[in-house]
C-alpha positions in Angstrom: 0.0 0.0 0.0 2.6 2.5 0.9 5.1 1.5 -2.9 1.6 2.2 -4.1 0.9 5.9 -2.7 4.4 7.2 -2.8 3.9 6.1 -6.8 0.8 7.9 -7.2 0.5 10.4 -4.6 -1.7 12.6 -6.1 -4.8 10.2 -6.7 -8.0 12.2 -6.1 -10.3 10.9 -3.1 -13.7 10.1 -4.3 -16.6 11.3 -3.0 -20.5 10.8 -3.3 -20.6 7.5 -5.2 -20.6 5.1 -2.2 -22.6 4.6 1.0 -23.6 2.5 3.8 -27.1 1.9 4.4 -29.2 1.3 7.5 -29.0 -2.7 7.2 -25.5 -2.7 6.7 -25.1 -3.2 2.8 -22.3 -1.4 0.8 -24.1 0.6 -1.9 -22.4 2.5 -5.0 -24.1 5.0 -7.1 -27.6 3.7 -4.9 -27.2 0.1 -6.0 -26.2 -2.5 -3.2 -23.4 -4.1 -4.2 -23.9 -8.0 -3.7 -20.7 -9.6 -5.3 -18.8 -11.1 -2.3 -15.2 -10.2 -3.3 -16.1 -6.8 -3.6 -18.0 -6.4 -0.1 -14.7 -8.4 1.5 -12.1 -6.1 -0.3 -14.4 -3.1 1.0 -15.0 -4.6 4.8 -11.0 -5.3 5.1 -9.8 -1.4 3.8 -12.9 0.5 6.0 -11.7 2.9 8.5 -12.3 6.5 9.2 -9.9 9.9 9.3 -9.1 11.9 11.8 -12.2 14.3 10.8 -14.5 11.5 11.4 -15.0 11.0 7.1 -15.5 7.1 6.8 -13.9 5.4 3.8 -13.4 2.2 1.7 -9.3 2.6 1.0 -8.5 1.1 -2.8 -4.9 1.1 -3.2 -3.6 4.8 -3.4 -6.9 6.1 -4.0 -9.8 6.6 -0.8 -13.7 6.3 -1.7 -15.4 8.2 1.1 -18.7 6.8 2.3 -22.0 8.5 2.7 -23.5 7.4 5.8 -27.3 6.5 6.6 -26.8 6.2 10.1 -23.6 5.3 11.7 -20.2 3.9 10.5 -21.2 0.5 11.5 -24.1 -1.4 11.5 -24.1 -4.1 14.5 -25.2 -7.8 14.2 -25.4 -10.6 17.0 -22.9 -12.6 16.5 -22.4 -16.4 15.4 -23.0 -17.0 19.3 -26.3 -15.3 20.1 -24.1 -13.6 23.1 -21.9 -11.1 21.5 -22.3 -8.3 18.9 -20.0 -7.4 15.4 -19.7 -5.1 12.9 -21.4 -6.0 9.7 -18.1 -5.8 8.6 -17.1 -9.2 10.8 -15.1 -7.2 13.8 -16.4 -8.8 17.3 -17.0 -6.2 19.6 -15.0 -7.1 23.0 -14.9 -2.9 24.8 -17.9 -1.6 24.7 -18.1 1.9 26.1 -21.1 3.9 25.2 -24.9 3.2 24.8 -27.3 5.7 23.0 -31.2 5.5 22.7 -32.6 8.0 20.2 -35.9 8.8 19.9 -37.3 6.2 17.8 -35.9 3.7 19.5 -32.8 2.6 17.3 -29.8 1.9 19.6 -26.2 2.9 19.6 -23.3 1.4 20.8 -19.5 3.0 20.7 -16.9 0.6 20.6 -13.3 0.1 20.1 -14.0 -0.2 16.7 -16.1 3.3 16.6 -19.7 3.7 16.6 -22.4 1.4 15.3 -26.2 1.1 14.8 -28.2 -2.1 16.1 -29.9 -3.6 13.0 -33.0 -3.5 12.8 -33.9 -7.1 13.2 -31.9 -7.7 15.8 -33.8 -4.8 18.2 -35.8 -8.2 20.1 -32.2 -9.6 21.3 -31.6 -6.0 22.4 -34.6 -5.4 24.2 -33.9 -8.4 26.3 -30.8 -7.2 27.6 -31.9 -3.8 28.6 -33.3 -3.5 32.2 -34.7 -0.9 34.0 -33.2 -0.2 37.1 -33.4 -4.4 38.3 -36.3 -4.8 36.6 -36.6 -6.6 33.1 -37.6 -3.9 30.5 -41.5 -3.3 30.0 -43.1 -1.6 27.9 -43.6 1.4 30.3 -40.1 1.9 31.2 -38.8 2.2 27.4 -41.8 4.7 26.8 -40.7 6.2 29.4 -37.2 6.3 28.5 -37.9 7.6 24.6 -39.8 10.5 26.2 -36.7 11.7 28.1 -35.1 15.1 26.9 -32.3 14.8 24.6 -28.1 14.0 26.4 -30.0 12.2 29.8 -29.5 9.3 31.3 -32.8 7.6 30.1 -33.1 5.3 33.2 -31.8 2.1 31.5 -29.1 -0.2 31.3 -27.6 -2.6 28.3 -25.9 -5.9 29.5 -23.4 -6.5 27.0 -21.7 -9.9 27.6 -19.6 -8.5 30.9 -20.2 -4.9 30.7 -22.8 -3.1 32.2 -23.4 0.4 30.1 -26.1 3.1 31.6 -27.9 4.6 28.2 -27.8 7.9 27.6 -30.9 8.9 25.4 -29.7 11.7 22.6 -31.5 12.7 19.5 -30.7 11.7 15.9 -29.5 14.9 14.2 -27.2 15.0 17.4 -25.5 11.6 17.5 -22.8 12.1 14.8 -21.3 15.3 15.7 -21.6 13.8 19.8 -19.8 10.5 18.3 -17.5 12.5 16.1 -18.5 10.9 13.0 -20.0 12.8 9.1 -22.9 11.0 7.6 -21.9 13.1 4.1 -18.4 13.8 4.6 -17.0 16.9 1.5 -13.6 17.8 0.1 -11.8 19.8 3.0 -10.2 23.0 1.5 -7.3 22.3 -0.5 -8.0 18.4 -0.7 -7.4 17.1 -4.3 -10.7 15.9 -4.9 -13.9 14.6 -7.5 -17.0 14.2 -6.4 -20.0 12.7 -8.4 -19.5 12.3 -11.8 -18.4 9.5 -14.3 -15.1 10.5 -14.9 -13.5 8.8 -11.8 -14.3 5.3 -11.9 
């Protein structure tokens, strides 16, 4: 990689032909992409920069993604205990938990910050509690209802970790979690975005 961008070190970074959507599939130009040497090649060169732009890194050249919700999007793993990144990373340090008011949960990570999928909301709700008590139906209206960046009252069990969750509105989670959902061309950045001409 680096006998690659020393050669060409003035590739342009692309932006607003790929994305990740809500349910974790790669997407480019609005189609998913489905061919699984692609989405491996993608999940193995993710990462984000240090002005929380996520990208898909293809030899000396960096595709930034356009984000639906989150950088990752978090599945239960092979085990039915633990969670991972759709990209395949196991989450072991879990360190935040977020409720917006929908209902979708967070959860920051050493890996950064992912979305529960969708489907998988059921295996969450049986691991939040509410104060000692299981979580009923009462107790999570009770906890959507709370103003934005509180404590909502509840707690995620997470394998060995016990994380208090912090309900915070949508529009606010990415620039709390440091993350862009459209990340742009900083000044000065050689840059195309859109367009045919760069693929």
């Amino acid at each position: 990689m680096n006998r690659a961008l020393e050669r060409w070190p003035n590739v342009p970074a692309l932006y607003g032909w790929l994305a990740l959507d809500r349910r974790g599939r790669w997407l480019i130009r609005g189609e998913v992409i489905t061919r699984p040497q692609i989405i491996d090649t993608i999940n193995r060169n993710y990462a984000g920069d240090e002005h929380g732009r996520w990208y898909f890194q293809n030899g000396p050249q960096r595709g930034y993604l356009r984000l639906e919700v989150a950088p990752y999007i978090l599945r239960v793993g092979a085990d039915g205990q633990s969670l991972e990144t759709h990209t395949g990373l196991r989450i072991e340090r879990p360190t935040q938990a977020l409720l917006d008011e929908e209902g979708s949960l967070l959860v920051v990570s050493e890996h950064g910050p992912g979305q529960l999928a969708d489907h998988e909301l059921d295996w969450a709700l049986a691991r939040l509690r509410a104060g000692e008590a299981a979580l009923d139906d009462a107790s999570l209206a009770d906890a959507l209802a709370r103003p934005s960046d509180t404590h909502c009252g509840l707690r995620l069990q997470l394998g060995a970790h016990t994380l208090d969750v912090r309900r915070l509105d949508r529009e606010r989670i990415p620039g709390t979690l440091g993350y862009t959902l459209d990340p742009q061309p900083r000044e000065g950045e050689h840059a195309v975005v859109g367009g045919d001409d760069a693929l």
